[in-house]
C-alpha positions as CSV (number, residue, x, y, z in Angstrom):
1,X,0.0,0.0,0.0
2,X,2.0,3.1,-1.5
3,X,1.1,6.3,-2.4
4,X,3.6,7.2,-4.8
5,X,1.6,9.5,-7.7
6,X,-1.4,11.2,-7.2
7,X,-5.5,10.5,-7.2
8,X,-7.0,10.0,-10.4
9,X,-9.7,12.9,-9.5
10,X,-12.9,12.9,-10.1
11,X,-14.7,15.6,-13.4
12,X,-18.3,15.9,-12.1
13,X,-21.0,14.5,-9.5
14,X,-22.1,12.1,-12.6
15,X,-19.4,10.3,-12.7
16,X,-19.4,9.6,-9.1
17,X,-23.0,8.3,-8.8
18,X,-21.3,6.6,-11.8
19,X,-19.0,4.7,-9.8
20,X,-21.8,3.9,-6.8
21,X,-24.7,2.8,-9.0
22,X,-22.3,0.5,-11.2
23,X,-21.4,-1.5,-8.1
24,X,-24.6,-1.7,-6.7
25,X,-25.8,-2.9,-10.0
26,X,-22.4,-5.0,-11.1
27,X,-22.4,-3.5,-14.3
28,X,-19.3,-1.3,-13.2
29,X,-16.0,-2.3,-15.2
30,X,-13.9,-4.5,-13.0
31,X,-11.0,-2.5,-14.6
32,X,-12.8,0.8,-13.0
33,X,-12.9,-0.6,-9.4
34,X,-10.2,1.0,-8.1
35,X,-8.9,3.1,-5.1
36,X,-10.6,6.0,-6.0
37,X,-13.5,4.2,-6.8
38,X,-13.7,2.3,-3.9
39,X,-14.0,5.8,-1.8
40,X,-15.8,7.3,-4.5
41,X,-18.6,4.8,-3.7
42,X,-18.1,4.8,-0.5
43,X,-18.6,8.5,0.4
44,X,-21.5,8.7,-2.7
45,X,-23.2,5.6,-0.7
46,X,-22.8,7.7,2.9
47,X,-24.1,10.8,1.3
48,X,-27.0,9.5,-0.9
49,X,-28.0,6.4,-0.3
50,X,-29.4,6.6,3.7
51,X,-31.3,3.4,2.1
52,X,-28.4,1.3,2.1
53,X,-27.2,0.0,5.8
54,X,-23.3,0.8,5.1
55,X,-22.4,-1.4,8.2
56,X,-24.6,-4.5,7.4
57,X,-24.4,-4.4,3.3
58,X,-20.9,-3.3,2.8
59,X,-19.3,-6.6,2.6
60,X,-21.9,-8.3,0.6
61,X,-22.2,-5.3,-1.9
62,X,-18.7,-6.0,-2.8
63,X,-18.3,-9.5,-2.4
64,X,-21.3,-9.3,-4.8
65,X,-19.7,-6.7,-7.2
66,X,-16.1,-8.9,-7.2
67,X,-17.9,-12.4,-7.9
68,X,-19.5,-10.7,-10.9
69,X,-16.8,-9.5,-12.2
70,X,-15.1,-12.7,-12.2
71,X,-13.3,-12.4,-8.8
72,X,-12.8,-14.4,-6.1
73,X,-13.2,-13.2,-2.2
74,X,-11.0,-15.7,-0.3
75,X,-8.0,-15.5,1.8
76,X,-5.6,-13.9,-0.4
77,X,-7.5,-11.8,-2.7
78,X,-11.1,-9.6,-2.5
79,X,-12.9,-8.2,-0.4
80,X,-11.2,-7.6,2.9
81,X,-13.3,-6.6,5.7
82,X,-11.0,-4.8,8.5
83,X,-9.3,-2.1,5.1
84,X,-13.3,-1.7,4.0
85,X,-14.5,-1.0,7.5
86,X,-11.2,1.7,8.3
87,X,-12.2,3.4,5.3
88,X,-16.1,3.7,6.3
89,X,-15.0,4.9,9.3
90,X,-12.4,7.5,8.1
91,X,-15.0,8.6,5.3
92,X,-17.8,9.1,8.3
93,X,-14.8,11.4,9.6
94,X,-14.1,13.4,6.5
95,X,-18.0,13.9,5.8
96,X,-18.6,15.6,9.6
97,X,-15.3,17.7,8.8
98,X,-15.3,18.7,4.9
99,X,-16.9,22.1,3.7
100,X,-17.2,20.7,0.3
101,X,-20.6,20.6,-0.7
102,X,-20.7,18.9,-4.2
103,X,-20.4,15.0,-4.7
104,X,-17.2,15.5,-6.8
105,X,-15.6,18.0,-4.9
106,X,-15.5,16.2,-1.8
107,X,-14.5,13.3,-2.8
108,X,-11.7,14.6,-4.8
109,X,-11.0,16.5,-1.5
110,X,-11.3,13.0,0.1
111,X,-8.8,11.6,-2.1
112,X,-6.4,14.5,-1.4
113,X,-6.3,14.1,2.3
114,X,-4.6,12.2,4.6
115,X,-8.0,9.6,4.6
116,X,-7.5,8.9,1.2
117,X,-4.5,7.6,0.7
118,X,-3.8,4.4,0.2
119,X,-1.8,3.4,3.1
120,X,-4.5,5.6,5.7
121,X,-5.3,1.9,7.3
122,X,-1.6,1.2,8.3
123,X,-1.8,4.0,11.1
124,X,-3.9,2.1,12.8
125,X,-2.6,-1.6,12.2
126,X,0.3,-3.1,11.6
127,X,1.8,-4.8,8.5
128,X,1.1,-8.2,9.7
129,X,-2.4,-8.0,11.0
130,X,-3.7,-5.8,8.5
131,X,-2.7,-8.4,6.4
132,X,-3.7,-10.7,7.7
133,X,-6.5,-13.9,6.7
134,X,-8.6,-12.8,9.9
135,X,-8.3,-9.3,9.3
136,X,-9.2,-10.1,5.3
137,X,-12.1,-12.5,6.0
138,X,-13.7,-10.5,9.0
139,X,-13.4,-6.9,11.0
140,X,-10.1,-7.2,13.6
141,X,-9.6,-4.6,15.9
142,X,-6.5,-1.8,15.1
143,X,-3.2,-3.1,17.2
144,X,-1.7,0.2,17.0
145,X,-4.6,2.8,17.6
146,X,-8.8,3.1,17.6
147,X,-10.0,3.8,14.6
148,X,-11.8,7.0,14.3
């Protein structure tokens, strides 16, 4: 988990809702899931979709999205529960702090902070557990700090 060239960024709220609707509906390119996608949807699902129970559906919504795109969620690859549920939880955090007001703009703004990037989880955990198969196959307490 690096950080070593910027966010691909984010043109307008469309493309956003873009992101979120394609991986509720797994018709979203598997190429396209990426990290920006991943809190694209994230924050979009937060912010527009008080429908959806983030905590209870996360993990199945993606699951979902990876098997139809021809992935596998076991021990080595997919979803992983304990990066997903950091990132809802620092998302939560940049939402009740950000004074962006369009979709776009703060998610780009998102991706631009400290939340965003791709190694945010590993100042929480360590190495080791965050990579873990119980951290990947189900939500582990940080070893290093709470999570916010």
């Amino acid at each position: 988990m690096t950080t070593e060239y910027p966010p691909r960024l984010f043109g307008r709220d469309a493309d956003v809702r873009a992101i979120g609707e394609g991986l509720l509906a797994c018709t979203l390119p598997r190429a396209a899931w990426t990290h920006e996608a991943h809190l694209g949807a994230c924050l979009w699902l937060l912010s527009e979709r008080p429908d959806i129970d983030i905590d209870t559906e996360i993990a199945g919504l993606i699951r979902r999205f990876n098997e139809s795109v021809g992935g596998v969620n076991d021990d080595h690859q997919g979803y992983h529960d304990s990066i997903t549920r950091a990132y809802v939880a620092g998302v939560r955090l940049f939402l009740s702090e950000t004074v962006e007001a369009g979709l776009a703009a703060r998610v780009n703004a998102l991706l631009q902070s400290d939340m965003g990037r791709r190694d945010w989880p590993l100042r929480f955990y360590s190495r080791d557990l965050l990579f873990s198969v119980a951290a990947r196959r189900g939500f582990v307490e940080p070893d290093l700090g709470p999570l916010p």
